[in-house]
PDB file with SEQRES, HELIX, SHEET and CRYST1 records, atoms N, CA, C and O in Angstrom:
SEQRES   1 A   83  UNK UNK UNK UNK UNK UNK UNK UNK UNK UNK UNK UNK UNK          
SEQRES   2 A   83  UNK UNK UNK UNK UNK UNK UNK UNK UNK UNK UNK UNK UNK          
SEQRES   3 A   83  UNK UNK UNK UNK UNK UNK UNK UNK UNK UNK UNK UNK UNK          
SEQRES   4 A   83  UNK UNK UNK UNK UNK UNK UNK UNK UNK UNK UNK UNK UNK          
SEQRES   5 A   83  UNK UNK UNK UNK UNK UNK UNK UNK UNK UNK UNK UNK UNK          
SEQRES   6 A   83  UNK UNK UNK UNK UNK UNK UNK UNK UNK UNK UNK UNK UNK          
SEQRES   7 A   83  UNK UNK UNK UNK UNK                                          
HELIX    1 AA1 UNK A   14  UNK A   17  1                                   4    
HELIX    2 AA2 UNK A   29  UNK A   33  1                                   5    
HELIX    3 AA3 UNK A   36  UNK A   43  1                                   8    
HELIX    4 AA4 UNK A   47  UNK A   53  1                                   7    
HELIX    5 AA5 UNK A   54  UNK A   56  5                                   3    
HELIX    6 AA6 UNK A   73  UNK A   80  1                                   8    
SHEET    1 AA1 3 UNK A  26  UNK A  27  0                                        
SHEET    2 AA1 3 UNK A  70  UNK A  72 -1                                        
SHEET    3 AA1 3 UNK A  58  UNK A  59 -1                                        
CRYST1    1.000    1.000    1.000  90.00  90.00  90.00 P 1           1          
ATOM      1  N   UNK A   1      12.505  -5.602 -12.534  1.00  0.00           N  
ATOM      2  CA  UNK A   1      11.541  -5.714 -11.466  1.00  0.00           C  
ATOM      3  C   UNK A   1      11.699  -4.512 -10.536  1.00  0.00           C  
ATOM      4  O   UNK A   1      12.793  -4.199 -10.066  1.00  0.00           O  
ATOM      5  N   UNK A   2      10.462  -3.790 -10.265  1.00  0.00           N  
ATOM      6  CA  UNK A   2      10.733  -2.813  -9.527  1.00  0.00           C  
ATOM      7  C   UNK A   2      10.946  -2.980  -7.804  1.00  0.00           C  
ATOM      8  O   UNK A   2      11.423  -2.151  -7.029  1.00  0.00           O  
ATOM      9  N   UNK A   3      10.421  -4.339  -7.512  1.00  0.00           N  
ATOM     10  CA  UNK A   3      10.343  -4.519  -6.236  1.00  0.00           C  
ATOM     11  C   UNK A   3      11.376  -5.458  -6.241  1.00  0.00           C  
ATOM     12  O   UNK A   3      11.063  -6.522  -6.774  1.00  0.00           O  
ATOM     13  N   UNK A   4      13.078  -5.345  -5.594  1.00  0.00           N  
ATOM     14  CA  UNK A   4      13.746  -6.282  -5.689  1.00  0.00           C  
ATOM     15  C   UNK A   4      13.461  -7.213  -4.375  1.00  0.00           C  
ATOM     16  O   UNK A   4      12.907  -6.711  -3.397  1.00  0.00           O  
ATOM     17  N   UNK A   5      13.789  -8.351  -4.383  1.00  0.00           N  
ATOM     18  CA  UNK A   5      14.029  -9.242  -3.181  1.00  0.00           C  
ATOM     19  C   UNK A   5      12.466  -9.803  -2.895  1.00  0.00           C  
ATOM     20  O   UNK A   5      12.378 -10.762  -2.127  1.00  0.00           O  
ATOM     21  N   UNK A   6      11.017  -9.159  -3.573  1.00  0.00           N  
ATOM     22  CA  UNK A   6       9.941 -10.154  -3.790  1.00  0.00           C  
ATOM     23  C   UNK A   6      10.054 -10.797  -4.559  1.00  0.00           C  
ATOM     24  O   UNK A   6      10.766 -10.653  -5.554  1.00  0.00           O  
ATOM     25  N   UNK A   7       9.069 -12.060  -4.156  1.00  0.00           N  
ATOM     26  CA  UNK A   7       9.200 -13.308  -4.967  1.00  0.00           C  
ATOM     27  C   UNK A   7       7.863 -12.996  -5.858  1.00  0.00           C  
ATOM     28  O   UNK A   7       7.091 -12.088  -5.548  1.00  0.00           O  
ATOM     29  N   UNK A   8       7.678 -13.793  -6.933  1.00  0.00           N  
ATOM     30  CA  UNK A   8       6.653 -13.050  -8.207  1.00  0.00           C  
ATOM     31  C   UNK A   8       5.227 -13.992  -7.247  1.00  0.00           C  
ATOM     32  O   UNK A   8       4.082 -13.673  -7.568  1.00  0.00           O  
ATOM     33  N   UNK A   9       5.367 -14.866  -6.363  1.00  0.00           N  
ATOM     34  CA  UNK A   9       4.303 -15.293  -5.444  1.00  0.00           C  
ATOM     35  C   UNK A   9       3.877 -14.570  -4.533  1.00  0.00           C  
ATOM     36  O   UNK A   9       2.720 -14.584  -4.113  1.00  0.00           O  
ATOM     37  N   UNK A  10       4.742 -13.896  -4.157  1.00  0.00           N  
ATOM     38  CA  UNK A  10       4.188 -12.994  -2.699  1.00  0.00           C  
ATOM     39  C   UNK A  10       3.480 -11.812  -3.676  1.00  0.00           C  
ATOM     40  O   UNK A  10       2.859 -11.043  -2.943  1.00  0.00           O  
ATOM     41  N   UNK A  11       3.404 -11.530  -4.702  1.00  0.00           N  
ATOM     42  CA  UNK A  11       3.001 -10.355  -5.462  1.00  0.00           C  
ATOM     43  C   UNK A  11       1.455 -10.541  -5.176  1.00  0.00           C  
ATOM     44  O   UNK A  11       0.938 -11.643  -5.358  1.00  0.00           O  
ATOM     45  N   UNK A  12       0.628  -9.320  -4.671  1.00  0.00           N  
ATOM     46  CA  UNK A  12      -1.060  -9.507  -4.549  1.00  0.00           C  
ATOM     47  C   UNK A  12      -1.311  -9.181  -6.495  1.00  0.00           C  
ATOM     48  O   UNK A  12      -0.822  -8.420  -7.331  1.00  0.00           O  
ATOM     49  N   UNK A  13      -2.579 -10.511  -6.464  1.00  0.00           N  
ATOM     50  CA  UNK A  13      -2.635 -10.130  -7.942  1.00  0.00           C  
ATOM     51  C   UNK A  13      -3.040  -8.996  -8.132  1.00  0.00           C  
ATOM     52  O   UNK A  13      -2.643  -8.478  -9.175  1.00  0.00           O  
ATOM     53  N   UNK A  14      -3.813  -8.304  -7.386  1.00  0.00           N  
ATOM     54  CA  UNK A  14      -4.376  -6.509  -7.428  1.00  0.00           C  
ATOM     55  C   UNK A  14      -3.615  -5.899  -8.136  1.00  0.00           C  
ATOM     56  O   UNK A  14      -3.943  -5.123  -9.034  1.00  0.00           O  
ATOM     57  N   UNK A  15      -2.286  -6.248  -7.734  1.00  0.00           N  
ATOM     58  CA  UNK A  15      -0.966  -5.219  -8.542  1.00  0.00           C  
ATOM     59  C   UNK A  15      -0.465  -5.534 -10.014  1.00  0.00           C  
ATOM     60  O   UNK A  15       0.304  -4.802 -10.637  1.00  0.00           O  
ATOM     61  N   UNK A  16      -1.044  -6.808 -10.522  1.00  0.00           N  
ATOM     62  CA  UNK A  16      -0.405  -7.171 -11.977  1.00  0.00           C  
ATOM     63  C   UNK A  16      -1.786  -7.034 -12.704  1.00  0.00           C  
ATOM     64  O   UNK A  16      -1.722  -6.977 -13.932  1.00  0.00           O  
ATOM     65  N   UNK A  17      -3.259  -6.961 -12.013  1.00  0.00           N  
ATOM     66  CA  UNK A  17      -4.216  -7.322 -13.294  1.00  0.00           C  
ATOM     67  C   UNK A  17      -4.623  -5.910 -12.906  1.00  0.00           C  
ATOM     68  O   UNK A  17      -4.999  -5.301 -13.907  1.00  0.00           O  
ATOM     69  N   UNK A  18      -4.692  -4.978 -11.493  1.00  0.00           N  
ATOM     70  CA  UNK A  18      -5.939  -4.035 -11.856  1.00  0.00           C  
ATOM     71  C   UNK A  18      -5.537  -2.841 -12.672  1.00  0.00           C  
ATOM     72  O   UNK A  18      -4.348  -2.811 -12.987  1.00  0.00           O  
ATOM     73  N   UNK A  19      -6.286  -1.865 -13.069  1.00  0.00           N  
ATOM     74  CA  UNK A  19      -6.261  -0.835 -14.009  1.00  0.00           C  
ATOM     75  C   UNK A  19      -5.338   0.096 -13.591  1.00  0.00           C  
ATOM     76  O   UNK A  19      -5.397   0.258 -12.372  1.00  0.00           O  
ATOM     77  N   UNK A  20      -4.260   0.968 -14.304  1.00  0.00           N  
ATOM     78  CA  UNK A  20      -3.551   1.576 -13.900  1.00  0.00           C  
ATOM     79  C   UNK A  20      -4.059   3.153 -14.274  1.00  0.00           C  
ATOM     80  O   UNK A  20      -3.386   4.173 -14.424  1.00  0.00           O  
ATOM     81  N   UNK A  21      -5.506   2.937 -14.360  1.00  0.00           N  
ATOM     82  CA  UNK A  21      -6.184   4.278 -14.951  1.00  0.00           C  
ATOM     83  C   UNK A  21      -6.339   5.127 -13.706  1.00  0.00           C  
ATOM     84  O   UNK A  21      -6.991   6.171 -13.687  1.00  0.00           O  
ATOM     85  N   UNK A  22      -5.760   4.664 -12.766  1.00  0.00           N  
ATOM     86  CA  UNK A  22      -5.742   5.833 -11.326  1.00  0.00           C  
ATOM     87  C   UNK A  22      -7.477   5.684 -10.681  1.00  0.00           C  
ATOM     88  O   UNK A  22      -7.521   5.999  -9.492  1.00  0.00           O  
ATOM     89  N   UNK A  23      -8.976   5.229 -11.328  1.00  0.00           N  
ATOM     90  CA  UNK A  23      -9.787   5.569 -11.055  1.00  0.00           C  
ATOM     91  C   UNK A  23     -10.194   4.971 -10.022  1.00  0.00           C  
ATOM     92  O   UNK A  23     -10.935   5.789  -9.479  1.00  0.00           O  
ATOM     93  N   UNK A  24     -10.170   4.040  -9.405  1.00  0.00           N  
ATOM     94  CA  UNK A  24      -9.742   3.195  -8.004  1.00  0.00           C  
ATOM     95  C   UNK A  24      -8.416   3.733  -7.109  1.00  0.00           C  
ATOM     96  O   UNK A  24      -7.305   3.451  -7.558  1.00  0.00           O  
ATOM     97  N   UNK A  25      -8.506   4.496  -5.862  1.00  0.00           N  
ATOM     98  CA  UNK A  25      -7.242   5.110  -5.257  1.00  0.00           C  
ATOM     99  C   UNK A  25      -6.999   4.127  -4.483  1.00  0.00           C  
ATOM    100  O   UNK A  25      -6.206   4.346  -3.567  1.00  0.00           O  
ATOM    101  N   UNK A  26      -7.661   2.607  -4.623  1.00  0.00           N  
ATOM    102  CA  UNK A  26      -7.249   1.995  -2.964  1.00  0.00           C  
ATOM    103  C   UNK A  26      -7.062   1.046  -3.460  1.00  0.00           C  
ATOM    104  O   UNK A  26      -7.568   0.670  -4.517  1.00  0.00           O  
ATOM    105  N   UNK A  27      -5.784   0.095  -2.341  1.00  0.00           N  
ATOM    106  CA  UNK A  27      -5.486  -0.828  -2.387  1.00  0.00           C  
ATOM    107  C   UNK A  27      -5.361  -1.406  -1.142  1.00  0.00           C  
ATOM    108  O   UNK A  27      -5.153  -0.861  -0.058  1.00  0.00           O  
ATOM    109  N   UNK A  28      -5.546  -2.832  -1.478  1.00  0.00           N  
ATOM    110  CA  UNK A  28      -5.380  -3.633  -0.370  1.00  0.00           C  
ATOM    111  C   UNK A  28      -4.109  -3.706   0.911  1.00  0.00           C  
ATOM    112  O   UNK A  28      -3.043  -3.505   0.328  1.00  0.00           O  
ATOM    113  N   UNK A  29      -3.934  -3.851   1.944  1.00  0.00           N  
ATOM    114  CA  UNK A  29      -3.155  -3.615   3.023  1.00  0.00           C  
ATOM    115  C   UNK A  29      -1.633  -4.680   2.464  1.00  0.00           C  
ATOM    116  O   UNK A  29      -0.447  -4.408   2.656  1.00  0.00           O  
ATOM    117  N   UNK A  30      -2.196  -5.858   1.777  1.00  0.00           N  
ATOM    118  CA  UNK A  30      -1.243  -6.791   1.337  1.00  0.00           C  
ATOM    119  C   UNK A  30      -0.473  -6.332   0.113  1.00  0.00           C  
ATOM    120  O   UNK A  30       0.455  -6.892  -0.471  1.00  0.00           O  
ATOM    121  N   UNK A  31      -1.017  -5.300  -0.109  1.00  0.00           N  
ATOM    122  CA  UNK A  31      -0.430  -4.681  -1.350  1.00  0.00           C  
ATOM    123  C   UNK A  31       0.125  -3.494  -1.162  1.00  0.00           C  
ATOM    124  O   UNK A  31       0.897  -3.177  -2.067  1.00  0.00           O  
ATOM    125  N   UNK A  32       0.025  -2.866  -0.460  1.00  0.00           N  
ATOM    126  CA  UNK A  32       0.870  -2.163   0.410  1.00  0.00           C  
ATOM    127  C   UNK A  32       2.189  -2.465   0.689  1.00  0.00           C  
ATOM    128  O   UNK A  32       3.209  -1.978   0.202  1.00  0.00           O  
ATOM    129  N   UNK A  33       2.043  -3.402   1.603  1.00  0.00           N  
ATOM    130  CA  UNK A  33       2.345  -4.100   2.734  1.00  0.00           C  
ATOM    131  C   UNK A  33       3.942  -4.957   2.118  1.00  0.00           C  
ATOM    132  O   UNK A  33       4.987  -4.933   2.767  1.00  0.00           O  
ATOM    133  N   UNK A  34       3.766  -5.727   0.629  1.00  0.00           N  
ATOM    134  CA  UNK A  34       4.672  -6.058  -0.208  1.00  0.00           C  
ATOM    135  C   UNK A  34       5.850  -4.793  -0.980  1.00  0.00           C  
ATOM    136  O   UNK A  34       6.989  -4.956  -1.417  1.00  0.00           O  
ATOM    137  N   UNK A  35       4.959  -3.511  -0.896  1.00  0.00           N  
ATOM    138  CA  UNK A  35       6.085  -2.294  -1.566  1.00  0.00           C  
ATOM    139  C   UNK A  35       6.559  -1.333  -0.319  1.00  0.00           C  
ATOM    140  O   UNK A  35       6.724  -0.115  -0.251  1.00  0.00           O  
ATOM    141  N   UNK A  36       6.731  -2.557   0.788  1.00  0.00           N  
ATOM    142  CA  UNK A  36       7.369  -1.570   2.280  1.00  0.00           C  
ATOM    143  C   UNK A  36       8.749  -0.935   1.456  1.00  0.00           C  
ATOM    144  O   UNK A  36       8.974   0.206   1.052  1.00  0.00           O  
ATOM    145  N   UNK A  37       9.425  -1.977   1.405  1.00  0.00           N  
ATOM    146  CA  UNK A  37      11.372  -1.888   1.398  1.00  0.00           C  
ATOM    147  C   UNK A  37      11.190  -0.914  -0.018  1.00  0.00           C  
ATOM    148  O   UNK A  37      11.696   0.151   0.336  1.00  0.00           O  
ATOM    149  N   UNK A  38      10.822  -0.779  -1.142  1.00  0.00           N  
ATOM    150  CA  UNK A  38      10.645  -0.217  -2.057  1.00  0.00           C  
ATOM    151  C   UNK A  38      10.648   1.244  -1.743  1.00  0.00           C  
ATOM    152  O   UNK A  38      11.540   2.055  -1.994  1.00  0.00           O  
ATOM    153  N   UNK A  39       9.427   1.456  -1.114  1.00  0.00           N  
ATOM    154  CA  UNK A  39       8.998   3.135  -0.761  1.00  0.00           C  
ATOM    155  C   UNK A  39       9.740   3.441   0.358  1.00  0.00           C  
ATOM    156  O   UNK A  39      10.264   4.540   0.175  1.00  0.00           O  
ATOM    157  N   UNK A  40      10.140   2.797   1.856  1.00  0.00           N  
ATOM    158  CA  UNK A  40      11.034   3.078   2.100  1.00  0.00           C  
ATOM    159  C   UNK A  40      12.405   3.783   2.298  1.00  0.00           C  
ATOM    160  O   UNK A  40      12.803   4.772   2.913  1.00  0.00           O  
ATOM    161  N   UNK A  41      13.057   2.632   1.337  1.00  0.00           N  
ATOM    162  CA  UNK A  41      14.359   3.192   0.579  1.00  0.00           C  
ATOM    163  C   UNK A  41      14.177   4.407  -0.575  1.00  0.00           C  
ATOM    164  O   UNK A  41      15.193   4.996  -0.946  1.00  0.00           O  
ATOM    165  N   UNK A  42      13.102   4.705  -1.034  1.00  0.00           N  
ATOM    166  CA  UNK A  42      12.881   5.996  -2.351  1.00  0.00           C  
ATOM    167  C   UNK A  42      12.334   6.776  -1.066  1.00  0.00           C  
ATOM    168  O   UNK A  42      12.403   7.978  -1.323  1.00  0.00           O  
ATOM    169  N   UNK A  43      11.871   6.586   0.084  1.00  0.00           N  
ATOM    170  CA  UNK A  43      11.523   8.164   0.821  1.00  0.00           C  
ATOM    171  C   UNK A  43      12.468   8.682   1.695  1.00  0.00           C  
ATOM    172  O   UNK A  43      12.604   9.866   2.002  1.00  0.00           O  
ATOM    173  N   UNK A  44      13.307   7.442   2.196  1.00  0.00           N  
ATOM    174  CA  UNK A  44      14.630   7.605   3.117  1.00  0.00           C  
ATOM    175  C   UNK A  44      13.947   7.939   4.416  1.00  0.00           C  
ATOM    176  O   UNK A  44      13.957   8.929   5.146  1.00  0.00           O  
ATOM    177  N   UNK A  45      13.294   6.661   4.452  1.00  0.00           N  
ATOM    178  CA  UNK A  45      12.615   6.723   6.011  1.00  0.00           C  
ATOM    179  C   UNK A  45      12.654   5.056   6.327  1.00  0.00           C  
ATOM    180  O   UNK A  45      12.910   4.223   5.457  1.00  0.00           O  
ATOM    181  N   UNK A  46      12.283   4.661   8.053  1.00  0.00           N  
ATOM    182  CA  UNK A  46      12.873   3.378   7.770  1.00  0.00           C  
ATOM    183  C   UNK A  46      11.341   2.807   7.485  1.00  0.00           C  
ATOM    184  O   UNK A  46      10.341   3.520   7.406  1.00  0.00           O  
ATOM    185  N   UNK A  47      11.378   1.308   7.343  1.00  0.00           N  
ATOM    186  CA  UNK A  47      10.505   0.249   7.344  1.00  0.00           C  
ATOM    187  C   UNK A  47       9.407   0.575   8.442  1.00  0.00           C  
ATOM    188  O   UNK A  47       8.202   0.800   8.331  1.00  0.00           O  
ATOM    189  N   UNK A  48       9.899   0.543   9.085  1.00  0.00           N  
ATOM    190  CA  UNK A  48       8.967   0.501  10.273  1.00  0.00           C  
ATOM    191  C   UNK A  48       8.061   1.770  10.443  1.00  0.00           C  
ATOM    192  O   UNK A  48       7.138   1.914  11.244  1.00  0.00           O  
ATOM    193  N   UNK A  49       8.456   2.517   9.657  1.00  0.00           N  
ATOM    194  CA  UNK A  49       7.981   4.127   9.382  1.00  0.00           C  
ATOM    195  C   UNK A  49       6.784   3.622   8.719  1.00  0.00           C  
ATOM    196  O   UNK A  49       5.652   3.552   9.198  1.00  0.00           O  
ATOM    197  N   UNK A  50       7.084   3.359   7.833  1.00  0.00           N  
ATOM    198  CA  UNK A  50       6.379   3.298   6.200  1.00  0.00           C  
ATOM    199  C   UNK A  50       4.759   2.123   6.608  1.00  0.00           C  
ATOM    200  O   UNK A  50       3.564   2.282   6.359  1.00  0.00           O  
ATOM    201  N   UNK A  51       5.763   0.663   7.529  1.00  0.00           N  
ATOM    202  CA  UNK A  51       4.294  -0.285   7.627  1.00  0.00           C  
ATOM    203  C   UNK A  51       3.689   0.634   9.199  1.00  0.00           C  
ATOM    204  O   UNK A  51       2.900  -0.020   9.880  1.00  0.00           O  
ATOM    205  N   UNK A  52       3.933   1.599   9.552  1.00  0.00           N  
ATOM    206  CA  UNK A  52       3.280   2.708  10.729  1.00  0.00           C  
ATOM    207  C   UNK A  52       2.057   3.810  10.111  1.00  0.00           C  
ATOM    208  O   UNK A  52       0.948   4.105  10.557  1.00  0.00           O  
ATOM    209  N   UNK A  53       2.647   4.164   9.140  1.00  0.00           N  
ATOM    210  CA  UNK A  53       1.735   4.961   8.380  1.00  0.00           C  
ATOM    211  C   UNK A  53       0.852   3.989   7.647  1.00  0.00           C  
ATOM    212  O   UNK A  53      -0.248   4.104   8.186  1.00  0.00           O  
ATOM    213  N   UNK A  54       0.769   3.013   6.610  1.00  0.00           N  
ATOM    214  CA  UNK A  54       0.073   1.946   6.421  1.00  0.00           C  
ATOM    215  C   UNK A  54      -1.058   1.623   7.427  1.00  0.00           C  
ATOM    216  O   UNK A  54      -2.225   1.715   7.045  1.00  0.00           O  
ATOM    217  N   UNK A  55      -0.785   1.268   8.627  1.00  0.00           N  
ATOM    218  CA  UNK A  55      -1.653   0.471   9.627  1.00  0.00           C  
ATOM    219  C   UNK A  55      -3.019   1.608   9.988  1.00  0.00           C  
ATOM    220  O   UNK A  55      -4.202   1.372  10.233  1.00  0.00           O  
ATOM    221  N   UNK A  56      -2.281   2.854   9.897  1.00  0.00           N  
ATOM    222  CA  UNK A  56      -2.897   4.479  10.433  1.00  0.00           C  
ATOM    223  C   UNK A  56      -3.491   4.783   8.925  1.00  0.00           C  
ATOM    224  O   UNK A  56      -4.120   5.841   8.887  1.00  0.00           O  
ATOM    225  N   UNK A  57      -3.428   4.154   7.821  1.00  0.00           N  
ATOM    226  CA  UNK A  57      -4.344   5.062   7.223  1.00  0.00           C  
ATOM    227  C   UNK A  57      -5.268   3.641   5.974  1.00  0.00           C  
ATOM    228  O   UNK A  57      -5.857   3.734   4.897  1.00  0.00           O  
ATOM    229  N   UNK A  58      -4.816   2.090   7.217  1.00  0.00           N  
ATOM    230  CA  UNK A  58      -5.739   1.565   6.756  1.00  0.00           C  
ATOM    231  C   UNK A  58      -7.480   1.614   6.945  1.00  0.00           C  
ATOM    232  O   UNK A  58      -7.813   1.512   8.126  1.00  0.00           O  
ATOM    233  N   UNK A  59      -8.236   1.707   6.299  1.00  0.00           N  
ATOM    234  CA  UNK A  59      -9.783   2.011   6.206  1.00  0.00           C  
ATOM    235  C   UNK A  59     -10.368   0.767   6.464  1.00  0.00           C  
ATOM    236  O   UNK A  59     -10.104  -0.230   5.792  1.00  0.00           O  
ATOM    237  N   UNK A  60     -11.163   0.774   7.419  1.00  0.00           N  
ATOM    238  CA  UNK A  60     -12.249  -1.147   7.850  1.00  0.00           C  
ATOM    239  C   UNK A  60     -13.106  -0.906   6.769  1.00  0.00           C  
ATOM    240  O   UNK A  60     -13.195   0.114   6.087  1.00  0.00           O  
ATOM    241  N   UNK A  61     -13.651  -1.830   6.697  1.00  0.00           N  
ATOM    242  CA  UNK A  61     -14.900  -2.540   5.783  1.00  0.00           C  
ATOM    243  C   UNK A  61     -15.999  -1.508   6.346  1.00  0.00           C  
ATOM    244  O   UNK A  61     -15.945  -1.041   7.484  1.00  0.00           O  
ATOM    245  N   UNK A  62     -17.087  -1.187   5.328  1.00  0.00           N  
ATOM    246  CA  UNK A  62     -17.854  -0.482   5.416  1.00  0.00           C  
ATOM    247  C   UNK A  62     -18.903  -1.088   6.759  1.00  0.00           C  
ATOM    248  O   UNK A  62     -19.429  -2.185   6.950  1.00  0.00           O  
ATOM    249  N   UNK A  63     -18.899   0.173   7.522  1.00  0.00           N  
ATOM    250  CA  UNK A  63     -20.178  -0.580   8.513  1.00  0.00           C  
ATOM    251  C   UNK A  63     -19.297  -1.573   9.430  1.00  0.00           C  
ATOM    252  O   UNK A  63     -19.818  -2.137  10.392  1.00  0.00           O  
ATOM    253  N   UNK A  64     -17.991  -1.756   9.105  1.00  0.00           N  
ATOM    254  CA  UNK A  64     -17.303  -2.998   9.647  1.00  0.00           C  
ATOM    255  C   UNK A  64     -17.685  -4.652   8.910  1.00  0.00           C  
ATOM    256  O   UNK A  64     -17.314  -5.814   9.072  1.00  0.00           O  
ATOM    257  N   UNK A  65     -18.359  -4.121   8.298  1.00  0.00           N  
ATOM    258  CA  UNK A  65     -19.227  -5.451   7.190  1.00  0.00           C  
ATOM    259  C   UNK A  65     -18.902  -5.744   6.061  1.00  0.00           C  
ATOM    260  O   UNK A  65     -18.703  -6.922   5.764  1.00  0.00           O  
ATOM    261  N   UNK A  66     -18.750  -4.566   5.012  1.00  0.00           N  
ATOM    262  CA  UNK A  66     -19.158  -4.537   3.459  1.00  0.00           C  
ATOM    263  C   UNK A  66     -17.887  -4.420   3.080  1.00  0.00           C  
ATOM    264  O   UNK A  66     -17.330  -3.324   3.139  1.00  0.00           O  
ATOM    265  N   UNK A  67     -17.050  -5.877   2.502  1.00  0.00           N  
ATOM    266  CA  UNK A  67     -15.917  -4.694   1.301  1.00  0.00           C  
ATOM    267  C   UNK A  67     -14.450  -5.627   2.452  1.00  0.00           C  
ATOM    268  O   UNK A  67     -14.309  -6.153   3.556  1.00  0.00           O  
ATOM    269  N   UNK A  68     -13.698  -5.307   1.228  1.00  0.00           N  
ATOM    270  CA  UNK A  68     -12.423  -5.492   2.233  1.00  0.00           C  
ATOM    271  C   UNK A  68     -11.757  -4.358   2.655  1.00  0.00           C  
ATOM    272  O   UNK A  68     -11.864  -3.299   2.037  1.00  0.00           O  
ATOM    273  N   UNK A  69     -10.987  -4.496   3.782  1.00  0.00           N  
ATOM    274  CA  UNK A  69      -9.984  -3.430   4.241  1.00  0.00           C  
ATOM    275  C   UNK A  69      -9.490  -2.819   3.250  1.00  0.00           C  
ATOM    276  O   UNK A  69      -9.812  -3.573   2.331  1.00  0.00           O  
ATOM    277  N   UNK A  70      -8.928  -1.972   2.788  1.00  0.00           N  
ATOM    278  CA  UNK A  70      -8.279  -0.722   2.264  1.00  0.00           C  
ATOM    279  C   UNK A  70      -7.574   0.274   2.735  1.00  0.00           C  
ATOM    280  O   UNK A  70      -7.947   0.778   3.794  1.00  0.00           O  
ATOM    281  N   UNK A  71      -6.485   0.752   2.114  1.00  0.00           N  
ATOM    282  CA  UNK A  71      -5.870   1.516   2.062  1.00  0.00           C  
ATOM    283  C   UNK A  71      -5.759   2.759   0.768  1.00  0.00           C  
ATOM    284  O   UNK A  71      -5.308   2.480  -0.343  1.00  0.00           O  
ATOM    285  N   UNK A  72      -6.238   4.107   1.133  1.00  0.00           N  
ATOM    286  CA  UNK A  72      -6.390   5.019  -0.155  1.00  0.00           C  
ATOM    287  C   UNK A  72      -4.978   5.712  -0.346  1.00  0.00           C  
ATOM    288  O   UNK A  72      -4.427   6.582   0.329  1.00  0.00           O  
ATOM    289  N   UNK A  73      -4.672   5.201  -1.212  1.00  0.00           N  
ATOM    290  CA  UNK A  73      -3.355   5.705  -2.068  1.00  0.00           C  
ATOM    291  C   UNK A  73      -2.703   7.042  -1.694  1.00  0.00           C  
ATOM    292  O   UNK A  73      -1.671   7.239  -1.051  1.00  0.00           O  
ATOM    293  N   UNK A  74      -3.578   7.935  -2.268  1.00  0.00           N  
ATOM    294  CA  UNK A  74      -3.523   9.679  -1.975  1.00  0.00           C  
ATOM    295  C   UNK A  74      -3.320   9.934  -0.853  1.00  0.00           C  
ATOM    296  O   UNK A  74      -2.285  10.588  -0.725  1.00  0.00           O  
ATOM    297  N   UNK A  75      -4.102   9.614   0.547  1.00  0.00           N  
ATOM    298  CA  UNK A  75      -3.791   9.970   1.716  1.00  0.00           C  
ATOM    299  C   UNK A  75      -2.805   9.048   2.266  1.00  0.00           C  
ATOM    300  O   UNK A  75      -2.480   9.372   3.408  1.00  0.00           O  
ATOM    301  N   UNK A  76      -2.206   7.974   1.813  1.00  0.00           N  
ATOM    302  CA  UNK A  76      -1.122   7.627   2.662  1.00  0.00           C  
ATOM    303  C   UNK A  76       0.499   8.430   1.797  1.00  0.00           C  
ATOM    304  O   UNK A  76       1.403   8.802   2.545  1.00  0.00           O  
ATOM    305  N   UNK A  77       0.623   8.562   0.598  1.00  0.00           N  
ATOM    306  CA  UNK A  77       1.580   9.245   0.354  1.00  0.00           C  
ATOM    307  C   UNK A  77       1.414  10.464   0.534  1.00  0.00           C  
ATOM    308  O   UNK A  77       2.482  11.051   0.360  1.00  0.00           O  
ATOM    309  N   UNK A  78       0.296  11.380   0.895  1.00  0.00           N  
ATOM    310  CA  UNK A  78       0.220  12.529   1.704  1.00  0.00           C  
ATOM    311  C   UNK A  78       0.535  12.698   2.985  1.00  0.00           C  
ATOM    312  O   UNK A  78       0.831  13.814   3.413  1.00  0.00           O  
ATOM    313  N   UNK A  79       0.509  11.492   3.839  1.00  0.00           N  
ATOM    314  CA  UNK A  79       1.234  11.258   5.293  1.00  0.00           C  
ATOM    315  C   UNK A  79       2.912  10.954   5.168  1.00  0.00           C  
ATOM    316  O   UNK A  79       3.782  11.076   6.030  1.00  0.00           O  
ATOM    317  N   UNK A  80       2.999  10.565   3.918  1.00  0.00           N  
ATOM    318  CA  UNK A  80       4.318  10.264   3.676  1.00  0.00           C  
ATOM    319  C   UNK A  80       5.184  11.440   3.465  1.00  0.00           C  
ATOM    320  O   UNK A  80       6.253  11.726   4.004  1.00  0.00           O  
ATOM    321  N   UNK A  81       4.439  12.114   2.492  1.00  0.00           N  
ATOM    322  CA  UNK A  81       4.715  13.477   2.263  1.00  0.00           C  
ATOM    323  C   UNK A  81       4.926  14.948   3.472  1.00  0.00           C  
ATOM    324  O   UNK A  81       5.469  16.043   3.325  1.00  0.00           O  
ATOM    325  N   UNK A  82       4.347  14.430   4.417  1.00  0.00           N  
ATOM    326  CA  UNK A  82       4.428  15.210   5.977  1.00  0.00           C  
ATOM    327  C   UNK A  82       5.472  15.014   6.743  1.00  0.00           C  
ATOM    328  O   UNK A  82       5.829  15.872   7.550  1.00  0.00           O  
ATOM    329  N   UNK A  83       6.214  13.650   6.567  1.00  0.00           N  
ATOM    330  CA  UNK A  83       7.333  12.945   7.182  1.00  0.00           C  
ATOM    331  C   UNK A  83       8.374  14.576   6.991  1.00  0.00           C  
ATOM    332  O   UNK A  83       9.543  14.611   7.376  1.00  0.00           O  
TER     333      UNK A  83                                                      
END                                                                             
């Protein structure tokens, strides 16, 4: 298991069924949000770092209406990458 100390319930299903073909860059904030301690500990920055950058490069619903919240992949490990 790559994420130690989650439970296989707290897992968003986003992360076990969707496509790993890269062609979707976004994921949900809860899915994020579950690989804090993970990325974390592999960037050597703390927790509180990691759900900081998360919150800053979550995206609202289109219009504030359409779609759920998101988070785009690329630009948050590019903020990560600035650390």
């Amino acid at each position: 298991m790559r994420n130690p100390g989650i439970n296989k319930k707290d897992i968003p299903v986003e992360l076990v069924t969707a496509s790993g073909s890269g062609l979707d860059p976004n994921i949900s904030p809860k899915a994020a949000l579950v690989q804090v301690k993970r990325i974390a500990a592999t960037r050597k920055v703390s927790e509180e770092t990691v759900e900081k950058l998360i919150a800053e490069n979550t995206e609202a619903p289109l219009i504030g209406l359409f779609g759920p919240e998101k988070i785009n992949v690329l630009k948050l490990n590019l903020a990560l990458d600035k650390l």
